[in-house]
N, C-alpha and C positions, 0 to 999 in steps of 0.2 A: 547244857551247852549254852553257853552265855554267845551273841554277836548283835551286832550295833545294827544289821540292818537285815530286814528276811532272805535279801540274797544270799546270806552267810549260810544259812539253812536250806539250798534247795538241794545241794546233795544228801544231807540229813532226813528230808521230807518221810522216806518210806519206814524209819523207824522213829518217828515220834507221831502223835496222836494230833496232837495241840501246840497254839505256839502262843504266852503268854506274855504281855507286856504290862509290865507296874506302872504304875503311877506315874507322875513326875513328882519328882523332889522327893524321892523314897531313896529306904538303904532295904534292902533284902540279905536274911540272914536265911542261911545254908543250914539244914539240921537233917541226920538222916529221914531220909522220908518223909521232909518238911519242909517247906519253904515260908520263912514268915515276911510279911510286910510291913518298914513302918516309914510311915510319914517322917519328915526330918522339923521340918517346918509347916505346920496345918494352918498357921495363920497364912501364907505366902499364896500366892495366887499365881498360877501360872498361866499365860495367855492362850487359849486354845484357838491355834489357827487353822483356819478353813481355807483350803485353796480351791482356789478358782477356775477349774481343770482346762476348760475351756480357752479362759486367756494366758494359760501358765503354755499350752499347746501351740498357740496361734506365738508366743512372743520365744521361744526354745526353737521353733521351728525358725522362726524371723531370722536369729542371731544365727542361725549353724547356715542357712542361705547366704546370710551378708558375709561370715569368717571363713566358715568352710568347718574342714575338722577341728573340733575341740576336745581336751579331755572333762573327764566330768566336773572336776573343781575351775579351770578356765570357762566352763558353759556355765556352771553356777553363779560365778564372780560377773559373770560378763552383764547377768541379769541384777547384780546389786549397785545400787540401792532401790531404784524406781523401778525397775520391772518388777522385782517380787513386792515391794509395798503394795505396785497395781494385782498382782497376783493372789495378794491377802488380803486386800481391801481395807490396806490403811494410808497415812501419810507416809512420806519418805523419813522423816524426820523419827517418827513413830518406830517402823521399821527398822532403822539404823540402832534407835535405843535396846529397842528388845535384843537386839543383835550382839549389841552390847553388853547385856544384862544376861545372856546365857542362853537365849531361848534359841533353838533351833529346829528345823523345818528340813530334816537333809531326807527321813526316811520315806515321808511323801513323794519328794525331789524325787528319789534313784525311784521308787513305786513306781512313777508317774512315767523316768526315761526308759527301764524296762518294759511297760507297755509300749509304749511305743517303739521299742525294738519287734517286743514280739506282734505288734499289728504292723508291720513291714514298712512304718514310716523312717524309720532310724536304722542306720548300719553303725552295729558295735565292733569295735577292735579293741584289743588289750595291746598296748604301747609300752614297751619297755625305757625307763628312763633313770638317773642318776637321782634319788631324793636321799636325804639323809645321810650324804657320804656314800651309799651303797650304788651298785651300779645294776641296770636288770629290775627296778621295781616296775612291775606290771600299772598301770592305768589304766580305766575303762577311758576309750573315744569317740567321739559319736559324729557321724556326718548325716547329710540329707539322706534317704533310698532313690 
């Protein structure tokens, strides 16, 4: 079962063992009873970011105080470019390129809002809204508790 982020796996949880994440810049090939790994690019260097829990908490809290509800992609945008550069302990300028360049930070992010729902600092709602032409796609929303 392939998904982009461990929330996709919590109803899964009681029949797998393990949850295994590759590399970056890998292609994974499917064989029965195999799973291979390969690098795509070993020269390539990809940024390993460390978030800064603390001020990622204090500046998500700030924003959802000052807006009110947001959904998870408006809470995320609201904090780019300079919150999250201050988040990862770089320049803004820095930040925007890697952003640029492919690197992304989202599964931290949801890690990070799901704690915080479940230490009762965060109230979640699922928002139904019009994206892609369809009408009804669910959103996660977060407000203060």
């Amino acid at each position: 079962m392939f998904v982009s982020s461990r929330r996709g796996l919590r109803d899964m949880a009681k029949h797998m063992d393990r949850v295994f994440q590759p590399p970056k810049n890998s292609v994974l090939k499917l064989t029965r009873g195999n799973v291979e790994v390969h690098v795509m690019d070993p020269g390539r260097m990809i940024p390993q970011m460390v978030m800064n829990t603390p001020k990622a908490i204090e500046l998500i809290k700030a924003k959802l105080a000052e807006k009110g509800r947001l959904d998870v992609r408006e809470l995320f945008y609201s904090l780019h470019p300079e919150g999250w550069a201050e988040v990862f302990g770089v320049p803004s300028e820095e930040w925007k390129a890697y952003r640029k360049a492919g690197v992304y930070v989202m599964n931290p992010y949801f890690e990070l809002i799901e704690a915080l729902v479940e230490n009762g600092d965060l109230v979640e709602s699922i928002d139904p809204r019009p994206e892609g032409g369809v009408d009804g796609v669910p959103r996660y929303s977060y407000v203060l508790a």
